[in-house]
C-alpha positions in Angstrom: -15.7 17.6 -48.8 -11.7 17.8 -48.0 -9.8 20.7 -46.5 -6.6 21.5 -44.7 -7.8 24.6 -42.7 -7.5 23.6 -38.9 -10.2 25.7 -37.6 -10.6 26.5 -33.6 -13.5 26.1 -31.4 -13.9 29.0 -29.6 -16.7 27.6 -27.1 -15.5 24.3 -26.1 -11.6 25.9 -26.3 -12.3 28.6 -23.3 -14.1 26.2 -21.4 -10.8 24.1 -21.5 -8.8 27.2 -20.5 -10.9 28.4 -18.0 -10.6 24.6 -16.2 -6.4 24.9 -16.8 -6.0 28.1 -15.1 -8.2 27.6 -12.4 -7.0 24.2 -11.4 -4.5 24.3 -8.6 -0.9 24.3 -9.8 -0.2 21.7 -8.1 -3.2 19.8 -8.9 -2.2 15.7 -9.6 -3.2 14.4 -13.4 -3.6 17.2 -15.2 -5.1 16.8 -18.1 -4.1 17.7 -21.7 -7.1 18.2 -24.5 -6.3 17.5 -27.9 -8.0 19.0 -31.2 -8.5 17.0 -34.2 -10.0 18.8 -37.4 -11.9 16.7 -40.0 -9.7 15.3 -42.7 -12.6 14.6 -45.0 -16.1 15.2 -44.7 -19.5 14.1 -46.9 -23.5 14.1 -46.9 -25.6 11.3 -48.3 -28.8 11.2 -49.2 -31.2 8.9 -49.6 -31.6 8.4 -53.5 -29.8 10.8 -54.6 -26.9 9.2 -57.6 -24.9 12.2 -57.0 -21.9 12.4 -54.6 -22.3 15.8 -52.6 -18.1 15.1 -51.7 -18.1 19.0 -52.3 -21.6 20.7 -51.1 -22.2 22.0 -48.3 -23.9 21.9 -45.5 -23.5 18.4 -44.0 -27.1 17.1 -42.8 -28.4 14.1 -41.2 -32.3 13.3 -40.6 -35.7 13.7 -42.7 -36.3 17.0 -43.8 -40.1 16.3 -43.8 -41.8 13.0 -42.6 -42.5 11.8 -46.8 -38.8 13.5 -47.6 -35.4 11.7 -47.9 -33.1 10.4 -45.2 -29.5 12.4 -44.9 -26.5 11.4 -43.2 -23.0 12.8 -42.5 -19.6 11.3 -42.4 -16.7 12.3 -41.3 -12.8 11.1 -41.4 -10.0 12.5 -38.9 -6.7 12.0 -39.9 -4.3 8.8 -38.4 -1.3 10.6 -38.0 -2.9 13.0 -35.6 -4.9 10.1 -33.6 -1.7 8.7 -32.9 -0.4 11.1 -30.9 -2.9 9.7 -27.9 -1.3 6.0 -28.4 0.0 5.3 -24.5 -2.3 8.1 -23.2 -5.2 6.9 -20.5 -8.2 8.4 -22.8 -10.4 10.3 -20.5 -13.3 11.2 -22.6 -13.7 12.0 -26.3 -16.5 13.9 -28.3 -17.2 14.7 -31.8 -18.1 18.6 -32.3 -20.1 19.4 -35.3 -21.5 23.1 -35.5 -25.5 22.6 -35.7 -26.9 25.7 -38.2 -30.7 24.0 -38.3 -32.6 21.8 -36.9 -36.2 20.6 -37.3 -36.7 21.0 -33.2 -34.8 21.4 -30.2 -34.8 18.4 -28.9 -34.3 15.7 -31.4 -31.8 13.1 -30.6 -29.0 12.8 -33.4 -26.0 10.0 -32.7 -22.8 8.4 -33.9 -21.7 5.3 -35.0 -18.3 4.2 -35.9 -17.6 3.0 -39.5 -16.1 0.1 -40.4 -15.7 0.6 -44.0 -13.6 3.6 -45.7 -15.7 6.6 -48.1 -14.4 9.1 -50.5 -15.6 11.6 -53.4 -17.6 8.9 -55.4 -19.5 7.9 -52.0 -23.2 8.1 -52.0 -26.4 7.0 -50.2 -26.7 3.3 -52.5 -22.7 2.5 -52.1 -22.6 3.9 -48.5 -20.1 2.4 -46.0 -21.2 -0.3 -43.0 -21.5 1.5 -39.7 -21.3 -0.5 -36.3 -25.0 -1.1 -34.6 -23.6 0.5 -31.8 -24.2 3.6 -31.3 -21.0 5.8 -29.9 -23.1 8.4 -28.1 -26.0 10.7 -29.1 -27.3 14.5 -27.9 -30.6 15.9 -28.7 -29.3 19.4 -28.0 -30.0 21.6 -31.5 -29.6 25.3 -32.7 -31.4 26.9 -35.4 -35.1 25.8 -34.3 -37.9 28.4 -32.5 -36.6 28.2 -29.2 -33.1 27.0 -29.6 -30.2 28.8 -30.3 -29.6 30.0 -33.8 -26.7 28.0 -34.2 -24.0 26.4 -31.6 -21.5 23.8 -31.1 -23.0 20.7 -30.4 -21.0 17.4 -28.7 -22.1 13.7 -29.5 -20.1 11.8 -27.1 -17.3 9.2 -28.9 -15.9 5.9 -26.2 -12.9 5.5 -24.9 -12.8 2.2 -27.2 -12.9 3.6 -30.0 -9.9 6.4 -29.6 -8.0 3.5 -27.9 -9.0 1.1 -30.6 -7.7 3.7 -33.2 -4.8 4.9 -31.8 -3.5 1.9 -31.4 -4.2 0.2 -34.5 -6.6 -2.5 -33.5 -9.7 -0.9 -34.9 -9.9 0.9 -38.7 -10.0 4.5 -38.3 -12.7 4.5 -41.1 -14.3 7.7 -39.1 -18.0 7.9 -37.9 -21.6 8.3 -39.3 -23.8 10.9 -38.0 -27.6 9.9 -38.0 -30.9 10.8 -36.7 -31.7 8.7 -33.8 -35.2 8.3 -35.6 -34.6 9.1 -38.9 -38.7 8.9 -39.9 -39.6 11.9 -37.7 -39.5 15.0 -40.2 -38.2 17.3 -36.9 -34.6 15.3 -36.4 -33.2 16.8 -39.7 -30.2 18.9 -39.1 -27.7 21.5 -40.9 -24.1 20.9 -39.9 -20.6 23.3 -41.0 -18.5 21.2 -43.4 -15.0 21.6 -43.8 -15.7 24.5 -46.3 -16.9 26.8 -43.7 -15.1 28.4 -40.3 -16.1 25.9 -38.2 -15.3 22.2 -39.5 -16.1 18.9 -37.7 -13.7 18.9 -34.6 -12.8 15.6 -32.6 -12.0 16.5 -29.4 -9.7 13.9 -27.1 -9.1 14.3 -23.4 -6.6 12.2 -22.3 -4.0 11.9 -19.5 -0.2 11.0 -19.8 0.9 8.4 -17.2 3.9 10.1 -15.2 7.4 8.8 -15.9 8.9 6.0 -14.7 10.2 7.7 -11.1 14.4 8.5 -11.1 15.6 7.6 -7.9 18.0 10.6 -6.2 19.0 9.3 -3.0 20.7 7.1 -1.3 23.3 6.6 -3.8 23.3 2.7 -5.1 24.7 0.0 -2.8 24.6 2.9 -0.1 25.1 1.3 3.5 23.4 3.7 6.5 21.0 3.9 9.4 17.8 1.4 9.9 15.6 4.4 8.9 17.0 6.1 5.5 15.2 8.6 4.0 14.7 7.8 0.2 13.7 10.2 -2.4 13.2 10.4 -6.1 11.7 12.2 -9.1 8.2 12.9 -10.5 7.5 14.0 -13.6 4.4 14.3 -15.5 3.9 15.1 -19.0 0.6 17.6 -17.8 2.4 19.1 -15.1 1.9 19.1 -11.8 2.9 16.9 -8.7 1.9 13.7 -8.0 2.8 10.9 -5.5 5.4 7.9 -5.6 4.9 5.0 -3.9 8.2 3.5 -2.1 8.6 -0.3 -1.3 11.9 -1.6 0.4 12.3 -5.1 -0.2 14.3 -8.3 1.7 16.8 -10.3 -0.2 14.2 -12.5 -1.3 12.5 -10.2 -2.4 9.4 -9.8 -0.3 8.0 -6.7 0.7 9.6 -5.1 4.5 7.6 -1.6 4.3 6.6 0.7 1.8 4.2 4.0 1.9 3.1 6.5 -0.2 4.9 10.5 -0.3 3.9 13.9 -2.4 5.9 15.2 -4.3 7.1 18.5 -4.3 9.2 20.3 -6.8 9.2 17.0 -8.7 10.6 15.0 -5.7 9.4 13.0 -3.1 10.9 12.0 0.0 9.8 9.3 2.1 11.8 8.0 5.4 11.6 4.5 6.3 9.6 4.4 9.9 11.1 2.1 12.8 9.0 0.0 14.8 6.4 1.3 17.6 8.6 0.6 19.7 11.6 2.1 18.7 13.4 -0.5 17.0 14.3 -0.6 13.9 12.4 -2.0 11.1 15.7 -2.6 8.8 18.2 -5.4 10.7 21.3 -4.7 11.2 23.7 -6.7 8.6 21.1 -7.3 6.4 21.0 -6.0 2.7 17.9 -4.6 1.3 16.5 -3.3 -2.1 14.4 0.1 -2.7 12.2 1.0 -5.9 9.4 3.5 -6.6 6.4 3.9 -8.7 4.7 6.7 -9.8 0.9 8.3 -9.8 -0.6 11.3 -10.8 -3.9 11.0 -9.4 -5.7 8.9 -12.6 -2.4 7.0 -13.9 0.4 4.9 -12.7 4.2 5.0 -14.0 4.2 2.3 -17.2 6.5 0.3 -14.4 8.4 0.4 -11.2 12.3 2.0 -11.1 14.9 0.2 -11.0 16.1 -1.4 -8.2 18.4 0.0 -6.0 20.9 -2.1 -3.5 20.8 -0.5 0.5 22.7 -2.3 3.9 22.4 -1.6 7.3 25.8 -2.5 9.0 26.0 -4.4 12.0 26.0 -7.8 13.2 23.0 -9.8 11.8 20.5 -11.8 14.1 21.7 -15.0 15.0 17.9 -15.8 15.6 14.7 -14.4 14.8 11.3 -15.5 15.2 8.1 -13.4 13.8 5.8 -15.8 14.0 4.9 -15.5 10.0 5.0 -19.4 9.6 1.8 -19.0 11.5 2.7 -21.2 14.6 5.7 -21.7 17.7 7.7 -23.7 15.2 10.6 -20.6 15.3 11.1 -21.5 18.8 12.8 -24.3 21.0 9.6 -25.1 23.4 6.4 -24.1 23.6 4.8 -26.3 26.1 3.6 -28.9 23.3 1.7 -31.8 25.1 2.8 -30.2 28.4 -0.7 -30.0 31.0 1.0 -27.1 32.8 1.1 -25.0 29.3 -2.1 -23.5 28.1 -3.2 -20.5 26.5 -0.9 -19.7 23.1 -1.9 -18.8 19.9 -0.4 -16.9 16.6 -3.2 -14.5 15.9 -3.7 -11.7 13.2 -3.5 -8.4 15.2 -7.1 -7.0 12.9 -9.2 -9.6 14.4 -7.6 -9.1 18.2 -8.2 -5.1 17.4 -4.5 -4.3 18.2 -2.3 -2.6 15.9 0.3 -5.0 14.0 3.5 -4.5 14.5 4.6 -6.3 11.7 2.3 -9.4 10.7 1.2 -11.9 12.7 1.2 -11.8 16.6 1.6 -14.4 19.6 -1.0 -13.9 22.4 -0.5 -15.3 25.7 -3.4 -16.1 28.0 -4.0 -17.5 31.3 -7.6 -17.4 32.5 -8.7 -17.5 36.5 -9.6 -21.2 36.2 -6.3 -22.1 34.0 -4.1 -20.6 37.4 -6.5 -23.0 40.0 -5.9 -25.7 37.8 -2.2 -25.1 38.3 -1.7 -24.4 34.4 0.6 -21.2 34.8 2.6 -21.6 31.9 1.6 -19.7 28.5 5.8 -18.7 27.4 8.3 -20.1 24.6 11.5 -20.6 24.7 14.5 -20.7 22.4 17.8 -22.8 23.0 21.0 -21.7 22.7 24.4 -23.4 22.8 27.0 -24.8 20.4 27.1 -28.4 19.2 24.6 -30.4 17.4 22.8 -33.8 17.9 22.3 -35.6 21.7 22.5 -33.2 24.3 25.2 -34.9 25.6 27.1 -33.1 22.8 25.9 -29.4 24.0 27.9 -26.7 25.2 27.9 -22.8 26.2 31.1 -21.2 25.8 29.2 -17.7 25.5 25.6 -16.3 25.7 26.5 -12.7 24.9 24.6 -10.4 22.6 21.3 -8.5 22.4 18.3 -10.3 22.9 14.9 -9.0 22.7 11.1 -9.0 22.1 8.5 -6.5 21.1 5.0 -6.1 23.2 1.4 -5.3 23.7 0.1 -5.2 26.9 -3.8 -4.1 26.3 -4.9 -0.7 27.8 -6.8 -2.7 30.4 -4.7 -5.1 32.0 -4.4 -5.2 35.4 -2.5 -7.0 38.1 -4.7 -8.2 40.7 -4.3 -8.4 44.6 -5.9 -11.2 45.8 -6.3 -10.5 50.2 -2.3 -9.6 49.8 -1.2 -12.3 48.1 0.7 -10.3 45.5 0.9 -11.5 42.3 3.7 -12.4 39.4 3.8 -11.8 35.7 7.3 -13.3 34.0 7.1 -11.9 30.6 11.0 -12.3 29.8 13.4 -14.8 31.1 16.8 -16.3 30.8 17.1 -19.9 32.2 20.8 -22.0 32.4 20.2 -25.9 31.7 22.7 -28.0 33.3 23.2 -31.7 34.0 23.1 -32.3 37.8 26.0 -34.7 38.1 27.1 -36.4 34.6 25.9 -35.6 31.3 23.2 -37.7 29.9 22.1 -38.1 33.5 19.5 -35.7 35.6 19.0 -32.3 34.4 17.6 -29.4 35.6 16.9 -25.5 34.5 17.1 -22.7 36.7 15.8 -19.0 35.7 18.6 -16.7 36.6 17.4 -13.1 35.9 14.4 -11.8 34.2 11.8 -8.9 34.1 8.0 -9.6 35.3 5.2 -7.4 36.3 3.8 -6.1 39.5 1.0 -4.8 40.5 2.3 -0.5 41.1 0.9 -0.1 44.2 2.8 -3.1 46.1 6.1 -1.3 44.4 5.3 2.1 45.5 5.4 3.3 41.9 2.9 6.4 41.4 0.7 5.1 37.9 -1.8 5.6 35.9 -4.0 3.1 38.5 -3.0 1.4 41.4 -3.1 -1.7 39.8 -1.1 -1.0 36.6 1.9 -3.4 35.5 5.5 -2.1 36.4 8.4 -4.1 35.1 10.6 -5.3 37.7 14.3 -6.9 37.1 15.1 -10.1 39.1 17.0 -13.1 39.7 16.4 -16.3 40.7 18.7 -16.4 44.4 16.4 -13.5 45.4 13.2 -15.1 44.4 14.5 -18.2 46.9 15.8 -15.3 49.9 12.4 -13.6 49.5 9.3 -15.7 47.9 7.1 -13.3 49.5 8.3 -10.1 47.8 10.9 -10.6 45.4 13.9 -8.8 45.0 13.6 -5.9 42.8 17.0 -4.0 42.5 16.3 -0.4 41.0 13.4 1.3 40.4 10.2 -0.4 39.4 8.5 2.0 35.8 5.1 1.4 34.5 4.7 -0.2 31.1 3.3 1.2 28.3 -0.8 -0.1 27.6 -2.2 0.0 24.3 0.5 0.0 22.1 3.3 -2.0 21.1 7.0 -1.8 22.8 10.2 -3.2 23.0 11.9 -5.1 25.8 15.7 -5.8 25.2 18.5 -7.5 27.2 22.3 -6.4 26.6 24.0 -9.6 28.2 27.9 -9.5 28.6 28.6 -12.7 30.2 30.2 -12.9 33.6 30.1 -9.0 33.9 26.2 -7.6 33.4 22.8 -7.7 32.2 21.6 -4.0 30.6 17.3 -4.5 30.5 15.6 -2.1 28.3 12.2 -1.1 28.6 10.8 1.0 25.5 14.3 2.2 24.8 14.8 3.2 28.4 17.6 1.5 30.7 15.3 -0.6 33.7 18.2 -1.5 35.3 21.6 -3.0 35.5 22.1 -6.8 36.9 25.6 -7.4 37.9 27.5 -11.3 38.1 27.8 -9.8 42.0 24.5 -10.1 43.2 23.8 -13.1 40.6 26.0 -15.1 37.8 25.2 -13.8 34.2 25.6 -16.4 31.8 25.7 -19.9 32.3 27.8 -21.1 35.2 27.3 -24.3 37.0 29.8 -26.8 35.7 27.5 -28.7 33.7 25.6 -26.4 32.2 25.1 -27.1 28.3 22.3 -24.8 27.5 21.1 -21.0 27.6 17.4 -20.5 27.4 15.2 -17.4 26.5 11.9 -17.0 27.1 8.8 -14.7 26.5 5.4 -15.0 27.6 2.6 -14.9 30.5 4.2 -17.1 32.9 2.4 -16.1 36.0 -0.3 -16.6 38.6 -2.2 -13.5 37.5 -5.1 -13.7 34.7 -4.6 -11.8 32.0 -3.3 -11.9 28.7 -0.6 -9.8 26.4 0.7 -10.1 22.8 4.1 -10.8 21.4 5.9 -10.5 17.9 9.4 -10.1 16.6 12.0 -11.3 19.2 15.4 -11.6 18.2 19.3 -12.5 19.6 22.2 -11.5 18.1 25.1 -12.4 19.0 28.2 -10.7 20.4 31.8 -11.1 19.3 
């Protein structure tokens, strides 16, 4: 049975309606339904010589227990099936309009052929069906207690739409039988393509969005640490949908990337700095940006292209994140040292800390580690000019930023122990100088640095009385006043729980700026102490970071950087 006449299902059509136009607008993968009428149609029976190509109605079943066998197939045309070829197929179902069935409730199913049928096809030269079975129903219509006719959907897989449209499987149509074609109730009456309502195939299916445009900033752009980035979503359905944004390094590992709406077919993301404050982008470092697209089912078939962004500035002259998974970014880190105990790079998830970017150095000192005399848990980094023996080192100028993000936890304390007020050193600067000739003794004195105290013995009003406030000092007041310390300026609590920044602005033989969470600290000027390295045989300017005390306790460091000045 052949025919042109594209028919439309009324039933199954307002349900689809109904669903579009009360779906939110804005609603992500919409998705699009398409129709496919029959484009060829027959009935076998069993025994019968005759091709019934151009009878009517279709049938499948026994229409009595001692009768003959029917079935039905049924052909959709290529040319239309193509049209889902790149399209995620959501669901598909064969609609055949049931005019009589045996009973209510007998189950009818479809198989895919794999051989083609025409006009001279009958039940001896019928084509070879798959033994698997598509899907089935055993709603019917035109039984006592059914309806007297209606629409009826046998469920078709996703492989087999996919399989057509794209060519990998024979689009030989499918073969409509009675699930137990010996019971004399399964027998049905279908419309063929002679009536009003001819086999339908009906395809759900989803269009991945479109490969995301990007808008802004402008290729090669150079700006701040934290641009915002935006670009385009479109989806073939309609509606918004998300982009994901990833900004890469020059090697082309991921920095930071998250995931924005879209609204109005753009979304806008801006590239977050650090907990602390700092920035997440370095200064003089180039970056690339790209963005992918979802619409709540389907990704973009790729990512954009990839665009070029800078932040200006100088770059780091030395970083250390502690990604390698060990100390091996700094100078000295206590290595076969008895005094030294307590580090280790640790993953921030098993701590229960927040990362602030990856990995994390934790520095510990435990009651019996300070009786044992084992204070230290720092690292240092070296900095001078020259290469090779010491002998060869110099320090012409130590200038620049240096810093180091932290995470002291919520419930760290410093401790009073019958007045004998403790010390934390948590960031340090330290000139290395030969004592007479070079190759000969050498020694290294701190010169300024920032440590905690316990509030209370500062007379800083806190959270508790025992909470760590950052203090400035330098090394001739620590020897005028071991009891106390000097502590020029005003003494500020430290934020708990989270991660901050502490950063040094050092203009050799004028100042040192200290920064606490973006906040100035306080100013230390070459008049109360020399900034920089000074005596004359000094070859080497060292930073530190770390627990360097006499109070137990433990805090976390990551990224700590210096970059240096012109």
């Amino acid at each position: 049975m052949v025919g042109l006449r594209r028919t439309v299902l009324l039933a199954p059509l307002l349900t689809l309606l109904l669903c579009l136009v009360l779906a939110p607008s804005a609603l992500a993968g919409a998705q699009a339904t398409k129709w496919i009428p029959a484009g060829g149609d027959t009935s076998l029976r069993e025994g019968l010589l005759t091709s019934q190509w151009s009878s009517t109605p279709l049938r499948s079943g026994r229409y009595t227990s001692a009768g003959r066998s029917h079935r039905t197939l049924v052909r959709f045309p290529q040319a239309v099936v193509d049209d889902v070829r790149d399209k995620n197929v959501l669901s598909a179902g064969l609609w055949l309009y049931d005019t009589k069935s045996g009973a209510c409730d007998r189950r009818v199913e479809a198989r895919r052929l794999t051989q083609g049928f025409g006009s001279s096809t009958i039940w001896a030269n019928q084509p070879s069906a798959t033994p698997t079975v598509e899907g089935s129903t055993t709603k019917g219509a035109g039984a006592a207690g059914c309806d007297a006719a209606a629409w009826i959907r046998i469920p078709i897989s996703k492989a087999t739409i996919d399989g057509w449209a794209d060519g990998v499987v024979a689009n030989h149509g499918l073969q409509v039988r009675a699930t137990n074609e010996s019971d004399g109730l399964a027998r049905r009456d279908y419309a063929s393509l002679e009536s009003s309502a001819d086999p339908q195939l009906h395809i759900t299916y989803n269009t991945p969005p479109q490969i995301p445009a990007l808008r802004s900033p402008a290729a090669a752009a150079s700006g701040d640490c934290d641009p915002t980035l935006s670009a385009s979503f479109s989806d073939a359905e309609g509606g918004e949908g998300r982009l994901a944004f990833h900004v890469l390094d020059g090697a082309g590992n991921l920095v930071v990337g998250a995931w924005a709406d879209s609204v109005n077919g753009e979304a806008k993301w801006q590239v977050p700095r650090n907990a602390d404050g700092s920035c997440k982008l370095n200064p003089g470092q180039s970056y690339t940006w790209r963005a992918i697209a979802h619409d709540g089912r389907d990704y973009s078939p790729a990512w954009s292209e990839l665009r070029g962004y800078s932040v200006p500035g100088a770059p780091a002259t030395w970083r250390a994140s502690h990604e390698v998974g060990d100390f091996s970014e700094w100078t000295w880190w206590g290595d076969g040292d008895p005094g030294y105990t307590g580090l280790a790079v640790v993953d921030p998830s098993n701590e229960g800390i927040p990362a602030f970017r990856g990995r994390a150095a934790r520095f510990q000192l435990t009651a019996d580690d300070i009786a044992a005399g084992r204070i230290h848990s720092k690292v240092y980094g070296d900095f001078h000019e020259g290469g090779g023996d010491r002998t060869n080192w110099s320090t012409s100028n130590v200038s620049g930023t240096y810093q180091a993000s932290y995470y002291v936890p919520d419930n760290y304390s410093v401790t009073d122990d019958a007045g004998d007020n403790k010390w934390v050193n948590i960031f340090q600067f330290k000139d290395q100088y030969w004592e007479t000739t070079p190759g000969g003794a050498e020694t290294s004195d701190p010169t300024w640095w920032i440590e905690l105290g316990r509030a209370s013995d500062y007379g800083v009003s806190a959270s508790r009385v025992d909470a760590p406030v950052a203090i400035v000092k330098h090394w001739q007041d620590w020897e005028m006043h071991p009891e106390k310390g000097y502590h020029p300026g005003t003494p500020v609590e430290v934020p708990r729980g989270r991660w901050f920044e502490i950063r040094a602005e050092v203009r050799q033989g004028d100042r040192i700026d200290f920064y606490v969470d973006g906040k100035l600290l306080n100013t230390g000027f070459a008049s109360d102490y020399p900034v920089g390295n000074f005596h004359s045989g000094s070859f080497n300017w060292i930073f530190g970071v770390g627990h360097y005390s006499t109070n137990p306790g433990y805090l976390y460091s990551d990224e700590s950087s210096y970059t240096r000045s012109p």
